[in-house]
C-alpha positions as CSV (number, residue, x, y, z in Angstrom):
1,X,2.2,-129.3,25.7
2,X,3.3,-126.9,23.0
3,X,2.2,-124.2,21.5
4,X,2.3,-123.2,17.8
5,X,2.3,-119.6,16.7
6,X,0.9,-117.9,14.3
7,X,3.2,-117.4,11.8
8,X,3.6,-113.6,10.8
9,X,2.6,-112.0,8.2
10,X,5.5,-110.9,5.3
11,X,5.4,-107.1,5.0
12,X,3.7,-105.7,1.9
13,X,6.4,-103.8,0.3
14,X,5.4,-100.7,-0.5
15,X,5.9,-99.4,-3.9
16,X,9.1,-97.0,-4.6
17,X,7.8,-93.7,-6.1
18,X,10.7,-92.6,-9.1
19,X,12.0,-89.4,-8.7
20,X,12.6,-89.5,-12.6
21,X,9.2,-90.7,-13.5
22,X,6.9,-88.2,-15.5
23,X,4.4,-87.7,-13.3
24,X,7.2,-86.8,-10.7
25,X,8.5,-84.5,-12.8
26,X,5.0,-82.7,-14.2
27,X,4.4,-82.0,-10.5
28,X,7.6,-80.8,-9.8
29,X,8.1,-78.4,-12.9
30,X,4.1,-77.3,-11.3
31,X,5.2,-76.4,-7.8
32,X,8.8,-74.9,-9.4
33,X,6.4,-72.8,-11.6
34,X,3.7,-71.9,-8.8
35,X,6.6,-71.0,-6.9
36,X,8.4,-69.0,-9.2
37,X,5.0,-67.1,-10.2
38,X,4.6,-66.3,-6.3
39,X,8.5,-64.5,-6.6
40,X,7.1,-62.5,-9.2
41,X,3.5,-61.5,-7.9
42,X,5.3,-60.5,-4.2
43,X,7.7,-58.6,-5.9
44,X,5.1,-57.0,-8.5
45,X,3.6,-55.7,-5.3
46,X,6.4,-54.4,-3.5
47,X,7.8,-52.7,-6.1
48,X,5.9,-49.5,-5.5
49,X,6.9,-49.6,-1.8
50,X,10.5,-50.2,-2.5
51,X,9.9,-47.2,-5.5
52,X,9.0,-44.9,-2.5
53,X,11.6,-45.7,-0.2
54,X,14.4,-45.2,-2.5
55,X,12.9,-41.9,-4.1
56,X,12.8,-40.7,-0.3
57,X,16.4,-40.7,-0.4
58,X,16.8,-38.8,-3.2
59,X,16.7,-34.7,-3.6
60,X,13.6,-33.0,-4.9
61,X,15.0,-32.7,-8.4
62,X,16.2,-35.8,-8.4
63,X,13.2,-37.5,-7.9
64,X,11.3,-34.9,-10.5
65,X,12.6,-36.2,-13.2
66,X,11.1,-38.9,-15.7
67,X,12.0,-40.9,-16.0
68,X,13.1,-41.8,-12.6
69,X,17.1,-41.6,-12.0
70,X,17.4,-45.0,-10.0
71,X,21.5,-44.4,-9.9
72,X,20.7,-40.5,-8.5
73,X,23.0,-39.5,-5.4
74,X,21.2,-40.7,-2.4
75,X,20.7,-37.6,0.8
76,X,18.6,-37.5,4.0
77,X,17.6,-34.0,3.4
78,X,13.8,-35.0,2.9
79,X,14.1,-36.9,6.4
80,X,15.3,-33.2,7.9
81,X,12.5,-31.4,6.6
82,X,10.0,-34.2,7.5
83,X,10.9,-33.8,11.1
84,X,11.4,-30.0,11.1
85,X,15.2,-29.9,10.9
86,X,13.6,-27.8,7.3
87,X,11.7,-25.1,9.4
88,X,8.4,-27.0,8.2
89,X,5.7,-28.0,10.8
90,X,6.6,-30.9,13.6
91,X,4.8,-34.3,12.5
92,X,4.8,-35.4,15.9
93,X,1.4,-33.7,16.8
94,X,-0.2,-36.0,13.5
95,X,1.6,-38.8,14.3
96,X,0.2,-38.6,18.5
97,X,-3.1,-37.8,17.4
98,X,-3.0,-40.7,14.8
99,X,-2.0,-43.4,17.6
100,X,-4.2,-41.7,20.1
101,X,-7.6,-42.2,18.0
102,X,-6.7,-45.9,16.4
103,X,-5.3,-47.5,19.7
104,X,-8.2,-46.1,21.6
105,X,-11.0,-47.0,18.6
106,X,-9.5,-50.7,18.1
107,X,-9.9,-50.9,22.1
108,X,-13.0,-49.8,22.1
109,X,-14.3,-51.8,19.1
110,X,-13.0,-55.4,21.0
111,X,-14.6,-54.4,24.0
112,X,-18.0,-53.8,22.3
113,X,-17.6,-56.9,19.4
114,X,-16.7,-59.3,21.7
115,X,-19.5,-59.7,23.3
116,X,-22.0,-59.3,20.5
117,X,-20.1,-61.9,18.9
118,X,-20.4,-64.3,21.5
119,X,-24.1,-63.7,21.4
120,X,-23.9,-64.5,17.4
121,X,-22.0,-67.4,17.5
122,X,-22.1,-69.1,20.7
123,X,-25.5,-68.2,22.7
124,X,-27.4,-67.2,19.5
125,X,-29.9,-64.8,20.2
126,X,-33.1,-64.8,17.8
127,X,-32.8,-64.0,14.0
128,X,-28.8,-63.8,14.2
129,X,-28.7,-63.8,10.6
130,X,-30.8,-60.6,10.0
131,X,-28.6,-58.9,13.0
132,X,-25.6,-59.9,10.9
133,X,-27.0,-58.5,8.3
134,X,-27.9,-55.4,9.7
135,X,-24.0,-55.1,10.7
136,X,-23.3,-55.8,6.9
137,X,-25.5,-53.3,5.8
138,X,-23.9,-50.0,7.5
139,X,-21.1,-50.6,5.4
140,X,-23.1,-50.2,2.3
141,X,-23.8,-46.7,2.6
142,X,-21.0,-44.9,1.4
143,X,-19.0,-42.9,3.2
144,X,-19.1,-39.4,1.6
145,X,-22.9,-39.7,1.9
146,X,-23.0,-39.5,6.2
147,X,-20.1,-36.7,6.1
148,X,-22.5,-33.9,5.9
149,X,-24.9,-34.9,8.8
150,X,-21.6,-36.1,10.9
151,X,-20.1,-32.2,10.4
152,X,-23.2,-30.7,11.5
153,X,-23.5,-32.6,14.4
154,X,-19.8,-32.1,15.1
155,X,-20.0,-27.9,14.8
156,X,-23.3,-27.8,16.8
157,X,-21.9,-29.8,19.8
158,X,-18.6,-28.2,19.7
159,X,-16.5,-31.2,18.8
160,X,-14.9,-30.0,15.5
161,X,-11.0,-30.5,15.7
162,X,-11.5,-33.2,18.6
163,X,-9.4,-36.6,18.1
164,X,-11.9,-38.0,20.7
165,X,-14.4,-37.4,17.9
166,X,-12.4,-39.3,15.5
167,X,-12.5,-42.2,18.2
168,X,-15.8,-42.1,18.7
169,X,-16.4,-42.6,14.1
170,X,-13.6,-45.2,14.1
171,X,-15.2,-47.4,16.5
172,X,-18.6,-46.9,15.0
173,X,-17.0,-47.5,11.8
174,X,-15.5,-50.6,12.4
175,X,-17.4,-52.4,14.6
176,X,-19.6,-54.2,12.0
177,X,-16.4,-55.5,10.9
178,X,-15.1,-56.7,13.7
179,X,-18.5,-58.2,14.8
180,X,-18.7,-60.4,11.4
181,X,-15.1,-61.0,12.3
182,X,-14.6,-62.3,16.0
183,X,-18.3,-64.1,15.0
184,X,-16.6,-66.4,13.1
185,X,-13.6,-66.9,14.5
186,X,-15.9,-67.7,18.4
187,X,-17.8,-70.1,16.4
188,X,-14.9,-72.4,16.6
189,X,-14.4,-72.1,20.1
190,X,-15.4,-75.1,21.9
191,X,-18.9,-74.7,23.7
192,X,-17.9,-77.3,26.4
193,X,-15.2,-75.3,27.8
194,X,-17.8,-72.6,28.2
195,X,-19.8,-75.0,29.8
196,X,-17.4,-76.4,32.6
197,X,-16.9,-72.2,33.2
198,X,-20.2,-71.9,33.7
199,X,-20.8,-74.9,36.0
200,X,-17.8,-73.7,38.0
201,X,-19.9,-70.7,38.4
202,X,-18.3,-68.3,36.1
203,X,-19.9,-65.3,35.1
204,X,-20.5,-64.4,31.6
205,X,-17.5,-61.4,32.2
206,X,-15.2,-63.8,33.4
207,X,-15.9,-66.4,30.5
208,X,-15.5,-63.9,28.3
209,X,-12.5,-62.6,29.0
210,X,-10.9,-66.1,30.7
211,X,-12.4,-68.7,28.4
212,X,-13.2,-67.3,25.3
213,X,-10.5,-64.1,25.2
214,X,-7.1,-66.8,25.3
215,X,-8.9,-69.2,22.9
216,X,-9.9,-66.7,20.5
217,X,-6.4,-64.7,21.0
218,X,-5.0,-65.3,17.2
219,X,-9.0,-64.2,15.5
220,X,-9.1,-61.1,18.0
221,X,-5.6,-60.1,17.0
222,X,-6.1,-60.8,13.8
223,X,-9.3,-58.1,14.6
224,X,-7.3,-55.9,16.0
225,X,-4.6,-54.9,13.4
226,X,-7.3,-54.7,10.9
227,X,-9.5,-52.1,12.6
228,X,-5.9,-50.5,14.0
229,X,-4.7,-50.1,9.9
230,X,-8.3,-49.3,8.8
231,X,-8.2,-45.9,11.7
232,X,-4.7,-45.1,11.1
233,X,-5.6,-44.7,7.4
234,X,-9.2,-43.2,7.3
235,X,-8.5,-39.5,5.6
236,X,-11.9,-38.2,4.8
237,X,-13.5,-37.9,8.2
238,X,-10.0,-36.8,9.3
239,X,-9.6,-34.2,6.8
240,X,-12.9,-32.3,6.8
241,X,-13.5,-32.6,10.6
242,X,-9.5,-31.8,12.2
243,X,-8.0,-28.3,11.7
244,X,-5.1,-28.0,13.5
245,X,-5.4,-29.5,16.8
246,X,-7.0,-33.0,16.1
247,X,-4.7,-33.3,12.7
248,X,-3.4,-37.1,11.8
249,X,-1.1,-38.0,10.0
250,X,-2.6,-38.8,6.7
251,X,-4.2,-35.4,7.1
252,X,-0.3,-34.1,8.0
253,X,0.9,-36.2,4.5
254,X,-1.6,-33.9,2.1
255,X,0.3,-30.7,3.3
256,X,3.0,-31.8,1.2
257,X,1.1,-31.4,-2.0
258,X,0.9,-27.6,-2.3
259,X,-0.2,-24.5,-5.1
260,X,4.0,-24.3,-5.7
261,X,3.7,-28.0,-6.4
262,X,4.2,-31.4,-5.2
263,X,7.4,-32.4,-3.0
264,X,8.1,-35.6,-4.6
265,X,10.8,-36.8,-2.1
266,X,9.2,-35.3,1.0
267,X,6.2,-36.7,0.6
268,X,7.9,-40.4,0.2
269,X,10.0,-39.6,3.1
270,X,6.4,-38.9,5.5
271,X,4.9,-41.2,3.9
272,X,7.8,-44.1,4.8
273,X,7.5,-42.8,8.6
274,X,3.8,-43.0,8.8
275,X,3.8,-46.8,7.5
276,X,5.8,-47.8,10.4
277,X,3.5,-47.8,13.0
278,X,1.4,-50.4,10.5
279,X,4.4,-52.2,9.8
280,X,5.8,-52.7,12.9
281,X,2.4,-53.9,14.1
282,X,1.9,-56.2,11.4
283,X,5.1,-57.8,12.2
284,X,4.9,-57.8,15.9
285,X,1.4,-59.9,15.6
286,X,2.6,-61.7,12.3
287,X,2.1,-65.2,14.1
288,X,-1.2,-64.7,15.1
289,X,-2.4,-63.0,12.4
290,X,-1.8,-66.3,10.1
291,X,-3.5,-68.3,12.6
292,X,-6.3,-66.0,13.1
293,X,-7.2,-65.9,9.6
294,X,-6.4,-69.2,8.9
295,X,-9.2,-70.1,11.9
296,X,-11.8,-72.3,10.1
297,X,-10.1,-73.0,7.2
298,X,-9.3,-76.7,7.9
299,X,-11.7,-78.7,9.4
């Protein structure tokens, strides 16, 4: 007895899309000019960085004059000053005191927004919406309006010119940030992980820093540099409440602007050190800072 097969069906042949066609060649001249608008907006942008780094090489008249020499004799004499080669004052002292109160602040502020944010996003506690509020609203009050009340309390307790008072206003300052933050980038953490944790019998410590900590690695780091740039460039709490001692080194850049007038190419010259800390953690975490922020936006 034989058997008959079903005879296959002919493949569908799929339509060849023309390279040359004018639809194919609208949306190429779009993405050519997207693209090329992109070139110019980046570069728009860095062309005040680049400005900077390439005045910093120049001398102090060279820099002074306007406008700018761009072909002026390049020197490393502001570089010399900057790190008191010059006889001026060491930066190091800022620059410590800078990393001291931002790396201690941004630990601090994870330690303390992680868990409210796991309380706002995962385990909601009661009327989350008006406690993320709340967090929303302390950043409403501007920030010259507090600095009065803060100085007073700092002189009467004896903290004036303390970096560990500095720490203590960065963390308070950036913790509703980093709370509205990590609370949406937990939300997308999957709850039945957190469940098979908990079943194991994992404790809400051990979840939290196990479970939800390596899951949620790109949104904290993404946190993290944030509240790291937004401490290592606060001035105004830095300038009124640091003399000598606690000085930072935004504090350290303003000495450069003085009654016998501003130092052009020194200034450029701190102010090209000082970024590097930023920049180097930016690129460091560059990886997970894309995915962090990009956490939620495809679904």
């Amino acid at each position: 007895m034989s058997t008959l097969s079903a005879p296959h069906a002919a493949p569908v042949a799929r339509p060849r899309i023309d390279p040359y066609a004018p639809a194919a060649k609208r949306a190429r001249r779009r993405s050519a000019g997207l693209g090329l608008l992109a070139w110019i907006v980046g570069i728009v942008f860095c062309l005040p960085a680049l400005w900077m780094l390439l005045t910093s090489f120049h001398s102090e008249a060279d820099a002074a004059t306007n406008p700018p020499s761009f072909g002026a004799g390049l020197t490393l004499d502001s570089y010399r000053v900057f790190f008191g080669a010059g006889g001026g004052a060491s930066p190091w002292p800022p620059l410590i005191n800078s990393l001291t109160a931002s790396l201690f602040s941004t630990v601090f502020v994870l330690v303390l927004a992680l868990p409210a944010a796991y309380a706002l996003s995962i385990k909601r506690v009661e009327k989350w919406t008006d406690v993320m509020f709340f967090f929303l609203s302390t950043k409403m009050l501007p920030v010259v309006a507090g600095l009065l009340p803060v100085y007073l309390f700092a002189k009467n307790t004896g903290m004036l010119d303390n970096i560990w008072l500095l720490v203590i206003l960065y963390t308070s300052m950036n913790l509703p940030i980093a709370v509205w933050m990590m609370q949406s980038f937990l939300a997308d953490v999957p709850v039945s992980i957190i469940e098979a944790a908990q079943v194991d019998g994992a404790r809400l410590p051990t979840v939290l820093a196990r479970v939800v900590a390596p899951v949620a690695a790109p949104g904290i780091a993404a946190t993290a540099l944030i509240c790291f740039i937004f401490s290592w460039n606060e001035l105004l709490f830095a300038r009124v409440l640091t003399g000598v001692t606690a000085q930072t080194a935004p504090v350290f850049l303003t000495g450069f602007v003085t009654s016998q007038g501003l130092f052009l190419a020194q200034l450029c010259a701190a102010s090209v050190v000082v970024s590097l800390p930023v920049l180097a953690a930016g690129f460091a975490a560059q990886d997970k800072l894309v995915q962090g922020l990009s956490l939620g936006a495809v679904k």
